[in-house]
N, C-alpha and C positions, 0 to 999 in steps of 0.2 A: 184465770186471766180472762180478760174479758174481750171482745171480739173488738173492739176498738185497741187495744192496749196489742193485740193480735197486730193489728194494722200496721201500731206502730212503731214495732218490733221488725215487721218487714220491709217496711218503708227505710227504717235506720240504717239495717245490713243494706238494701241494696246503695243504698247511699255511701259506705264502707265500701261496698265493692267497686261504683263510680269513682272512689277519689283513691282508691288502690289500682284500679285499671288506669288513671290515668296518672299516677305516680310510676307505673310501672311503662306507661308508654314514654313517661319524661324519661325514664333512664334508658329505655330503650336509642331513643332519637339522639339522646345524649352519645350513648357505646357506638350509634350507628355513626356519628359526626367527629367521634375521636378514631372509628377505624376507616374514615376517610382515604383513601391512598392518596399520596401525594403528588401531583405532577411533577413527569419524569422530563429532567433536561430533552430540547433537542435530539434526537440521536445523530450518531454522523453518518454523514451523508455519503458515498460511497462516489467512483468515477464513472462514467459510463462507459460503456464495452460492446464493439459489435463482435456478433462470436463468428469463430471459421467453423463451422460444421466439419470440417475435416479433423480436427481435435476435441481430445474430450473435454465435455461441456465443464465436467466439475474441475478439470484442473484450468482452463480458461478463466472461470468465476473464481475461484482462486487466488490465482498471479494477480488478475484484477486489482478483486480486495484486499491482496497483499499489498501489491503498488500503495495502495489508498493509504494503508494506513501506514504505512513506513515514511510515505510521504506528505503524511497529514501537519498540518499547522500545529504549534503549539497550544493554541485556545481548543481546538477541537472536541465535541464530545467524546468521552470513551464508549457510551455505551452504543452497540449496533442496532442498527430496526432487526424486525421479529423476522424468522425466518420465512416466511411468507410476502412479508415486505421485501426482502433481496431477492426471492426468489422474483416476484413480481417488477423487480427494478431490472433484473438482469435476463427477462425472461426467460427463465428452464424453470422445471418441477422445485417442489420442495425437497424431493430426496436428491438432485443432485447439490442443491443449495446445500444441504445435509454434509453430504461427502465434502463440499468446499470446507464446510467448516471447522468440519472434522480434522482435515488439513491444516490447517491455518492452528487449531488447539493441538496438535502432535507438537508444531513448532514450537509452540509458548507463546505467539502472536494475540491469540483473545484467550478467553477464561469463561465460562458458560454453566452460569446458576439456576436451579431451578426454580420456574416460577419467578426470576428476578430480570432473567434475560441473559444476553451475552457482551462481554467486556473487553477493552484493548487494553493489554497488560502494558502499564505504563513503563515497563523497565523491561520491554521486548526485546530481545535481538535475535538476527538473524545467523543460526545455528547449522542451516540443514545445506547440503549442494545445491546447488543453482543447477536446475535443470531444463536443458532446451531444448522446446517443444516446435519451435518454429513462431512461438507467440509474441507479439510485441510486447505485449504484456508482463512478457516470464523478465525480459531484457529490460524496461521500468521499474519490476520489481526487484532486480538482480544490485540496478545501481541505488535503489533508496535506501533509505533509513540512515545514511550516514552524514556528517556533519561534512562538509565541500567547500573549500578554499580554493578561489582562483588566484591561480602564480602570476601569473601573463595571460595578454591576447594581444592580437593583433595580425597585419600583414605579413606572408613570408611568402617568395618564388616558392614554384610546387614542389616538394624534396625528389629527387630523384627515383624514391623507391614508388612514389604515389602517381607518378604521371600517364601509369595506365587507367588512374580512377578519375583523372581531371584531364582529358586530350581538349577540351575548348579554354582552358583557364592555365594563366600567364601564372596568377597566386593565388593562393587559397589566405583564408583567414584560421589561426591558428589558437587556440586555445587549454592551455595548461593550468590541471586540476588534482589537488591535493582531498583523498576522502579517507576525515577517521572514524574510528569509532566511537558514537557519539557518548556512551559509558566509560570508558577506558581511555579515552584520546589517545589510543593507538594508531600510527597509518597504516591503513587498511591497504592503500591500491593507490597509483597518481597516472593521469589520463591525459595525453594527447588527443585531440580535434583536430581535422583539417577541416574546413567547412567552407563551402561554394559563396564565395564573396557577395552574390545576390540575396543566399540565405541567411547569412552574417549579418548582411546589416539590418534585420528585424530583429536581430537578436538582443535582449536586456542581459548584457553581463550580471547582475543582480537574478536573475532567476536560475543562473548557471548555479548561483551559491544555495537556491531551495531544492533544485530538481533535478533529476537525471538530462543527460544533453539531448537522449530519444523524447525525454514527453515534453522537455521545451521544444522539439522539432515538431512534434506531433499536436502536441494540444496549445501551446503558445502561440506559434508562429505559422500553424496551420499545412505546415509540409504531410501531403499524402503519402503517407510510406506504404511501398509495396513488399519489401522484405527487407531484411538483415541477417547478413552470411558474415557467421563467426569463426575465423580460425583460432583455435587454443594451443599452443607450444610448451616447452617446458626450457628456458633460459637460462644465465646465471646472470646476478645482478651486478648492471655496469654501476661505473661511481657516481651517478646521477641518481638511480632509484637507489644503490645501496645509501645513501645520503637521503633521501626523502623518506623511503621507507622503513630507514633505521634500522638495517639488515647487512649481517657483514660483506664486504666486497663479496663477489662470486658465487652468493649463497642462492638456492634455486629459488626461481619467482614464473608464476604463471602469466605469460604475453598474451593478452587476446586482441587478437585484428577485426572490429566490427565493420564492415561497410552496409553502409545502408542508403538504400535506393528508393525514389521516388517512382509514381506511379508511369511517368514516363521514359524507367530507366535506367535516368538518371541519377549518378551516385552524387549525396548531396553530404554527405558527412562519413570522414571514416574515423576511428576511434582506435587508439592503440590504447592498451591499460595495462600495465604492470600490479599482477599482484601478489603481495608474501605468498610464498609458497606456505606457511604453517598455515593461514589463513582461510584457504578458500580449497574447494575442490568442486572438479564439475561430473557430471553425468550427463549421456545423451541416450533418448530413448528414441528408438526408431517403429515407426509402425508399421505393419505387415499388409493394411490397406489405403 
């Protein structure tokens, strides 16, 4: 062979390899434009939460994000930001952020893929006892997730049993509320309102039917709560809730008496609620500091 024919033996191959390097680069950019990820919806957005340093942080974050999504809108996204992003929304660490969530997936409340993120199970319910911590938070999340029909509202004199929660008010404004299960159309619970006729009338009857009556007080209407003192009894059901709650006359149901107080005191709403006794149970945990 001769040193020209040499040449052009070598010139050819590299030429082979220039149009094989770049056939292999087209497929390359090609697998790299098919294994694209896809932008991910929105995530949802979560409520904001100032924390009581005297409770623990992960079950405060918690109740929270429970509230949120029991009380989220229909369009909402399911899927949650990274844990980094809640922890950074609700400022505490990622390992208590960890434990909240860990919480919330014992419930059946979200679902948590790897490498895909975490999810709100769309066919959630509220399974476990309502437990109170002293959080406002626990008591938003205690009343959401269920489907809430308003009976009545309106004016009534202060009922006799309430008039040591209203000494400046002639009437209170009253508000009667039917909550099922929004799976089952079962009644869950049905709720009386007495509420301070100044704070009544900010009130949108229409949001009574999205929200618990604490977070249209708190986040609607902007009443600053300082606490809510809840007694719990064990009753038998008169022919009012046995009729609402589809429960035989006299069969046990759980009475809770909410009052809750503003920052000056002042009790601004008390809440009676009947609920089926098969239904619900509660637990209080007490802390030692």
């Amino acid at each position: 062979m001769t040193e020209s024919q040499e040449r052009a033996g070598a010139d050819a191959r590299r030429t082979d390899g220039d149009a094989t390097t770049g056939t292999d680069g087209d497929t390359l950019a090609g697998a790299d434009a098919q294994a694209a990820p896809v932008p991910h919806p929105p995530a949802f957005a979560p409520d904001s939460l100032v924390l009581n340093r005297k409770l623990p942080l992960w079950y405060q974050v918690s109740q929270s994000l429970r509230a949120s999504i029991l009380g989220r809108p229909q369009d909402a996204s399911a899927r949650l930001p990274t844990e980094e992003q809640l922890a950074a929304h609700y400022g505490v660490s990622v390992l208590t952020m960890r434990q909240a969530l860990k919480e919330l997936e014992t419930e059946g409340l979200i679902s948590r893929h790897r490498r895909r993120g975490t999810f709100i199970e769309p066919r959630a319910r509220r399974v476990s006892p309502v437990r109170l911590l002293g959080s406002v938070d626990a008591i938003v999340a205690q009343q959401s997730g269920e489907a809430t029909t308003v009976l009545g509202h309106g004016p009534t004199a202060v009922p006799g049993d309430l008039a040591e929660f209203f000494p400046d008010c002639a009437e209170v404004t009253c508000y009667r509320r039917l909550r099922r299960d929004e799976e089952s159309d079962e009644p869950t619970n049905w709720a009386e309102n007495a509420v301070r006729p100044d704070i009544a009338a900010r009130i949108d009857v229409a949001d009574l039917e999205r929200w618990p009556m604490t977070k249209v007080l708190r986040d609607v209407v902007g009443v600053r709560i300082s606490r809510i003192t809840d007694t719990v009894e064990a009753r038998l059901a008169d022919p009012v809730t046995a009729e609402l709650l589809q429960v035989p006359l006299l069969s046990p149901i759980l009475h809770c008496t909410g009052v809750t107080y503003d920052e000056e005191g002042r009790v601004v709403d008390v809440a009676r609620i009947r609920y089926r006794g098969d239904r619900f149970s509660f637990s209080v945990t007490v802390e030692a500091h």
